[in-house]
N, C-alpha and C positions, 0 to 999 in steps of 0.2 A: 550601799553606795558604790564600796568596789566594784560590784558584781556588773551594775550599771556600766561602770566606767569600761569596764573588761570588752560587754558588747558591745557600745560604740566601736571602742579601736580596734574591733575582730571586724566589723562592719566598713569599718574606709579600710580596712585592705583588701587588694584585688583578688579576684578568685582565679585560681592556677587548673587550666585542666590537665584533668588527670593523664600520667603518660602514655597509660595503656591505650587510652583513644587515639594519641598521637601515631599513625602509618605513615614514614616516608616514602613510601612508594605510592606514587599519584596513577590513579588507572583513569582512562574515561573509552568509553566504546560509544560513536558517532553514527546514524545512518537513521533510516526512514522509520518512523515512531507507529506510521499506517502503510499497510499494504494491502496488496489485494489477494483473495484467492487464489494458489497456485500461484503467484509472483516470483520472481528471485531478485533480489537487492543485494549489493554489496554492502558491509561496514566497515570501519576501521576502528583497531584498537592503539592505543598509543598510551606508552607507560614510561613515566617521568620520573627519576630519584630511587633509591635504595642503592645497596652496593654495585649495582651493577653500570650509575650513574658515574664511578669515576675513574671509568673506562679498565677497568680489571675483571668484569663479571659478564654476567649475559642475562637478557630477558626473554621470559618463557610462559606461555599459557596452555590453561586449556579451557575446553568450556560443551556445554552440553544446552541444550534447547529441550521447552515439554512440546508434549504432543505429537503430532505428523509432521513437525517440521522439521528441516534437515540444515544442520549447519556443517559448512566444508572452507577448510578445514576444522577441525574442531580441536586442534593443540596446533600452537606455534612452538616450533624448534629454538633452541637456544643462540639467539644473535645480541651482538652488540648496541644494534637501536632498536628502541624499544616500539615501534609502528609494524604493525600488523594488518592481514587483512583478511575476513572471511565473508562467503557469499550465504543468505539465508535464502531458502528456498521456503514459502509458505505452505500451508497446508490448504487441501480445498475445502475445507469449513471453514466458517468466519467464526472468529472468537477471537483469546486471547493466549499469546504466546510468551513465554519466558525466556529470556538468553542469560543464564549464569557464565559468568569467567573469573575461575582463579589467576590471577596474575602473578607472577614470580619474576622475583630479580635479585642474584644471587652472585656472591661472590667467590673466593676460596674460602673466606674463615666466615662468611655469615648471608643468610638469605633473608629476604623476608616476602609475606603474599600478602594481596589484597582481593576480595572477591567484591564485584561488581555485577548488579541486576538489570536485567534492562529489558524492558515490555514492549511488545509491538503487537499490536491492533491489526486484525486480519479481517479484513469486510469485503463483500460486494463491490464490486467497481459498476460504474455505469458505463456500458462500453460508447464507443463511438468511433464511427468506421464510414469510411467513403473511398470511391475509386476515383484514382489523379491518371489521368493519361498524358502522353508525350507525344504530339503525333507529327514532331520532326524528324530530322534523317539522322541526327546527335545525337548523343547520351547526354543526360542533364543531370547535375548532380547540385548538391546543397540547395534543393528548391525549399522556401521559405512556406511553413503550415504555421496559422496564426490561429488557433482556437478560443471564441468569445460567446460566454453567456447573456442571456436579457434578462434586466433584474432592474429592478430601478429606474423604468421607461429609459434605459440605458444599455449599451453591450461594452461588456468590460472582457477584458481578455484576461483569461485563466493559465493558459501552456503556449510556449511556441516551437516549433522543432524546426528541421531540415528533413528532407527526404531525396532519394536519389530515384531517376525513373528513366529507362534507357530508352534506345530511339526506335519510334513509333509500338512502344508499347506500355502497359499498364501497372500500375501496384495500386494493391489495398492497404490506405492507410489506416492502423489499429490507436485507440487510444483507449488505455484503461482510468478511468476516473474515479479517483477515492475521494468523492467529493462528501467532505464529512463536514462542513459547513452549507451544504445543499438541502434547501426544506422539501418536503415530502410530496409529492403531484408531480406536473406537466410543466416543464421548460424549455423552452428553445435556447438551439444551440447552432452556432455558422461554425464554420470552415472559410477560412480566407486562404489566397493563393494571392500572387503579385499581379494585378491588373495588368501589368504592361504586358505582362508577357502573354502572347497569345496562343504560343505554343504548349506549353504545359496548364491545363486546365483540369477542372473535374470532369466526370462523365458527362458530356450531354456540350460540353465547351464553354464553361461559366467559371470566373476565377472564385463562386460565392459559392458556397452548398450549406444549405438549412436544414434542420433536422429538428424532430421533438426526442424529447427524453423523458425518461418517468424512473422518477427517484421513490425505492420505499413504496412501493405500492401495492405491500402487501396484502391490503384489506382485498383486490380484484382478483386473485387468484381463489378465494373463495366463494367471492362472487361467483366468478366462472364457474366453479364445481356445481355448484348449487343449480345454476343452469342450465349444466350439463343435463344435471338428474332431472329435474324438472323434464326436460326434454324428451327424456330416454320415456318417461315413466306417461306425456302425453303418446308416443308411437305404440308402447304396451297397448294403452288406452284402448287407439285408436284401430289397433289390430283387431284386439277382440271386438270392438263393436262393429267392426267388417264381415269378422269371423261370426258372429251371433246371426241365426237364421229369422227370415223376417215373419212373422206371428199369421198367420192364418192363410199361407202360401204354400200349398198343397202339393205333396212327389209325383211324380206321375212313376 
């Protein structure tokens, strides 16, 4: 009956986590979770509390990336606010990348670290590209690019940027697409530019340009192989039956 009793009132009281779990130094590092092949994205790191929170210490990291990819800088120096910033440059295989960062923050009489992980997704982009002309006597700058998919007997707008395009000349606008919610085939995709304006237009003088894209369409590149061979192996074919003399056609 005691023993009973013991568990209950071991049971209404709260459970205390343990200290060692407790890290006063709050790390978090922010920036693009998907990139593209060969990309470069910036991140920020920002570290909150330990000694160096009440203004006597300094914060400091460092940190390393797997694979082909390249992180610059890859230690911050010891400053009084804890934000940071480093650039990731991806690798050109698609897969999967690692950003480890030990953080530090550290006083005269005590430091402590925190190591923080953080994954970012390297794929394929779907590119998409047209030429915007200017064929006034001006330089035009922050021309508005409105980029929208059709999905849903509907076009919905995906990105929008600005571009700048000098007077009576050309730029190719790029756009990489890490459309990782994009299902696998044929989709159309526009380009908008501002109607009114008639001076700055795509190639050809239309504020509209349409374009197909093909998402994931990996099964057609063996297609085509297969084609290929096919191909190579009717011309063989067809050589030697060229080359074959014909049956009872006498040499002089």
């Amino acid at each position: 009956m005691l023993l009973l009793v013991a568990c209950l009132l071991l049971s209404a009281v709260p459970m205390v986590q343990a200290a060692d779990d407790y890290n006063p130094l709050h790390a978090e590092l922010t920036g693009p979770m998907v990139v593209s092949a060969g990309e470069k994205q910036m991140y920020v790191l920002t570290m909150v509390g330990g000694p160096a929170e009440v203004g006597q210490g300094n914060y400091s990291y460092t940190a390393k990336v797997t694979g082909d990819a390249v992180l610059s800088p890859s230690s911050g120096s010891p400053k009084t606010t804890g934000r940071f910033y480093m650039n990731l440059t991806a690798p050109e295989e698609t897969g999967t990348v690692t950003i480890t960062v030990t953080c530090k923050s550290a006083g005269s009489l005590q430091s402590v670290t925190n190591v923080i992980v953080y994954k970012v997704k390297v794929v394929e982009p779907v590119v998409i590209k047209a030429t915007i002309q200017n064929t006034g006597n001006v330089n035009v700058t922050d021309v508005p690019v409105t980029l929208q998919l059709y999905q849903d007997d509907a076009w919905t707008t995906f990105y929008e940027t600005t571009v700048d395009v000098g007077a009576g000349k050309t730029t190719t606008f790029w756009y990489n697409w890490t459309a990782l919610d994009l299902g696998s085939g044929e989709h159309k995709v526009r380009l908008l530019l501002d109607a009114n304006n008639t001076i700055v237009t795509f190639e050809g003088g239309s504020s509209v340009y349409e374009t197909t894209i093909y998402n994931d369409m990996s099964g057609y590149g063996t297609i085509n192989t297969i084609m290929w061979l096919l191909i190579i192996v009717m011309v063989v074919i067809l050589f030697f039956l060229w080359r074959r003399p014909v049956k009872g056609k006498k040499k002089r």
